[in-house]
C-alpha positions as a Python dict, from the first residue, in 0.01 Angstrom:
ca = {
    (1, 'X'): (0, 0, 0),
    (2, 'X'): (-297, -167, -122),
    (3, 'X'): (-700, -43, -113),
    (4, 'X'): (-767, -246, 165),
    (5, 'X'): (-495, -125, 377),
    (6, 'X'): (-524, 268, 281),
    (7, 'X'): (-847, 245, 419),
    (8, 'X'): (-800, 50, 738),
    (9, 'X'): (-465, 308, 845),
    (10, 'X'): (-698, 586, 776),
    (11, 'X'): (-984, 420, 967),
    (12, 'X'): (-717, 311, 1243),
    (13, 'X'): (-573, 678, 1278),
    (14, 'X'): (-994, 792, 1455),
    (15, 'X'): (-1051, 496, 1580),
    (16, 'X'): (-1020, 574, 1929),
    (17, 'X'): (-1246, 345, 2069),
    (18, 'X'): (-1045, 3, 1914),
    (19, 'X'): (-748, 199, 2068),
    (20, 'X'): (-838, 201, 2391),
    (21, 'X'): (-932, -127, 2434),
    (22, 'X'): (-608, -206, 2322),
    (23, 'X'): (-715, -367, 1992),
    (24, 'X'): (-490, -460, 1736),
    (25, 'X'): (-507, -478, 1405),
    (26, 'X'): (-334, -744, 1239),
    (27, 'X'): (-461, -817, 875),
    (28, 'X'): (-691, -654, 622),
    (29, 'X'): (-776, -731, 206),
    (30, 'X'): (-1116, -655, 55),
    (31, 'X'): (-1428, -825, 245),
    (32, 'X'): (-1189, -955, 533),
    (33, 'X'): (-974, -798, 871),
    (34, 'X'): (-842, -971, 1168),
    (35, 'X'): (-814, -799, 1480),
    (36, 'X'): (-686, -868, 1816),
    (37, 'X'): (-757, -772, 2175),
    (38, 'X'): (-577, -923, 2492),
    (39, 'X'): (-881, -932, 2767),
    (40, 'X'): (-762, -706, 3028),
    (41, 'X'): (-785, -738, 3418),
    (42, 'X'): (-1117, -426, 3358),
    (43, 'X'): (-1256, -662, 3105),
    (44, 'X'): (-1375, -909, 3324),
    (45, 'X'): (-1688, -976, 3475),
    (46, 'X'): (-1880, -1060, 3834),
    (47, 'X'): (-1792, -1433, 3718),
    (48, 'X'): (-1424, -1422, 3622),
    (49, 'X'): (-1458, -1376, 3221),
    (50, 'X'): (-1440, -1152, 2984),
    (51, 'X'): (-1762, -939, 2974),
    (52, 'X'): (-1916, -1006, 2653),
    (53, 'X'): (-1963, -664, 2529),
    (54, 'X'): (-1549, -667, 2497),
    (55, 'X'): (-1570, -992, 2317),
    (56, 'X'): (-1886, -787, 2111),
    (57, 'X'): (-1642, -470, 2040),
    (58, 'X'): (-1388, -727, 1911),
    (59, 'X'): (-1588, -841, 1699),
    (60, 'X'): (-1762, -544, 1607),
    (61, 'X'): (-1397, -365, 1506),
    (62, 'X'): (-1332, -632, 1287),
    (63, 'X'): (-1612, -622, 1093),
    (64, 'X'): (-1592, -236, 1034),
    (65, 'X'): (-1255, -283, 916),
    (66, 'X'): (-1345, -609, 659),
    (67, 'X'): (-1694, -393, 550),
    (68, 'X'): (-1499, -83, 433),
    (69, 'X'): (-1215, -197, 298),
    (70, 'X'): (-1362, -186, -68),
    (71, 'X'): (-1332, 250, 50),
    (72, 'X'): (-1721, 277, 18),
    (73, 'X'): (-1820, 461, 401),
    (74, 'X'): (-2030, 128, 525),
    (75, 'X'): (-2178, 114, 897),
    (76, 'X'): (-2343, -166, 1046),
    (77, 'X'): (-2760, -269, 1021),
    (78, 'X'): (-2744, -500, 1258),
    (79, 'X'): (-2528, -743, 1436),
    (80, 'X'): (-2592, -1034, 1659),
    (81, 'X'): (-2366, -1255, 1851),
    (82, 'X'): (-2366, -1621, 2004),
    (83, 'X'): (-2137, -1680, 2271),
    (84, 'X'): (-1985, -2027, 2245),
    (85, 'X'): (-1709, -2028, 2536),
    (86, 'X'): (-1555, -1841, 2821),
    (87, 'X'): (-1267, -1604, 2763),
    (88, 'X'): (-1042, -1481, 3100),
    (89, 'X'): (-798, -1252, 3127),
    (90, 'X'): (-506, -1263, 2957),
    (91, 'X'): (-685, -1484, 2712),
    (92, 'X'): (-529, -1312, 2330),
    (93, 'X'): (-859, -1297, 2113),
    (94, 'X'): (-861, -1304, 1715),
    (95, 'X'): (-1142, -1193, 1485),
    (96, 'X'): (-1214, -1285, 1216),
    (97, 'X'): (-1453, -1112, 1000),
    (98, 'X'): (-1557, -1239, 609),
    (99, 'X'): (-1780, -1108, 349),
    (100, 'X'): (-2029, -1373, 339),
    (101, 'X'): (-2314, -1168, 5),
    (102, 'X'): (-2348, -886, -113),
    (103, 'X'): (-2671, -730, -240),
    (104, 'X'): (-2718, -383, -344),
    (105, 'X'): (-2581, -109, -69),
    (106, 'X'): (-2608, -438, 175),
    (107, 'X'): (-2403, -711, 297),
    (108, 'X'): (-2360, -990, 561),
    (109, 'X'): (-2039, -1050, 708),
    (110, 'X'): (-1919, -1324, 957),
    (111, 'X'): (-1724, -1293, 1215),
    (112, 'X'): (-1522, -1573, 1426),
    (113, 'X'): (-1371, -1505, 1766),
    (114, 'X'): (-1105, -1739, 1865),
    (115, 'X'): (-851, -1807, 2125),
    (116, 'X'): (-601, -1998, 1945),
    (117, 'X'): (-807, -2281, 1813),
    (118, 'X'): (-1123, -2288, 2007),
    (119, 'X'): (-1419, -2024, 1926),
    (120, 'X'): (-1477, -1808, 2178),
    (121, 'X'): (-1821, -1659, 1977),
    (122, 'X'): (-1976, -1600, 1613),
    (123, 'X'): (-2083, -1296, 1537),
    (124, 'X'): (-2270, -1201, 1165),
    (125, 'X'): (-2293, -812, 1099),
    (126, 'X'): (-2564, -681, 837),
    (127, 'X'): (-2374, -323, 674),
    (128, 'X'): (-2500, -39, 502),
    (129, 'X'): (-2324, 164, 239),
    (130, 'X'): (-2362, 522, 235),
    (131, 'X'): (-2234, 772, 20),
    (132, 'X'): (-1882, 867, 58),
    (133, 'X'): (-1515, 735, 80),
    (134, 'X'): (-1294, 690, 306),
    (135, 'X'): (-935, 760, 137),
    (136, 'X'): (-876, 952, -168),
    (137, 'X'): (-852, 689, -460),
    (138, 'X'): (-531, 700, -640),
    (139, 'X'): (-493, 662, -980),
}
């Protein structure tokens, strides 16, 4: 098992909150993860879509994954989100998150949510290395 993928199974294995929402992880390498989420019926909003702090989580779990998957303990700066189109329930989301730079203890990272070919929102996350790893390194 690769870096990338130590990291994200340890990561996985606390990660209660990605969990419960029924997230799914389905690919990580270094700088990039894809998760999914299927918007549940307690998802949805007064207007018949997905609330967009689920859609926000999504997005927000697959940037953790992509940011530490180079085992340096990284949490988010900042993070912003533009909401391009509905998603309802049932609706299987996919993010996407890339490295886009990195600079120092910093980086930016995109993130694409999609519903099979049409984006559903963009996301870009600003992280923060700290000091620490996440898995043992193995030699």
């Amino acid at each position: 098992m690769d870096l990338a993928a130590r990291v994200a199974a340890a990561m996985w294995a606390e990660d209660t909150a990605s969990a419960g929402l029924g997230m799914r992880l389905v690919a990580v390498a270094e700088g990039t993860a894809q998760v999914e989420m299927t918007v549940r019926e307690d998802m949805v909003n007064g207007h018949g879509i997905a609330h967009g702090g689920f859609v926000f989580s999504l997005a927000d779990s697959a940037f953790a994954f992509a940011c530490n998957s180079r085992n340096q303990v990284t949490v988010a700066q900042a993070c912003d989100i533009v909401f391009v189109a509905p998603a309802r329930r049932g609706d299987v989301l996919v993010a996407e998150a890339r490295e886009r730079t990195t600079f120092g203890r910093n980086a930016i990272y995109d993130v694409t949510v999609t519903r099979g070919d049409e984006v559903i929102a963009e996301f870009r996350g600003r992280s923060r290395q700290l000091s620490g790893t996440i898995v043992e390194e193995q030699s």
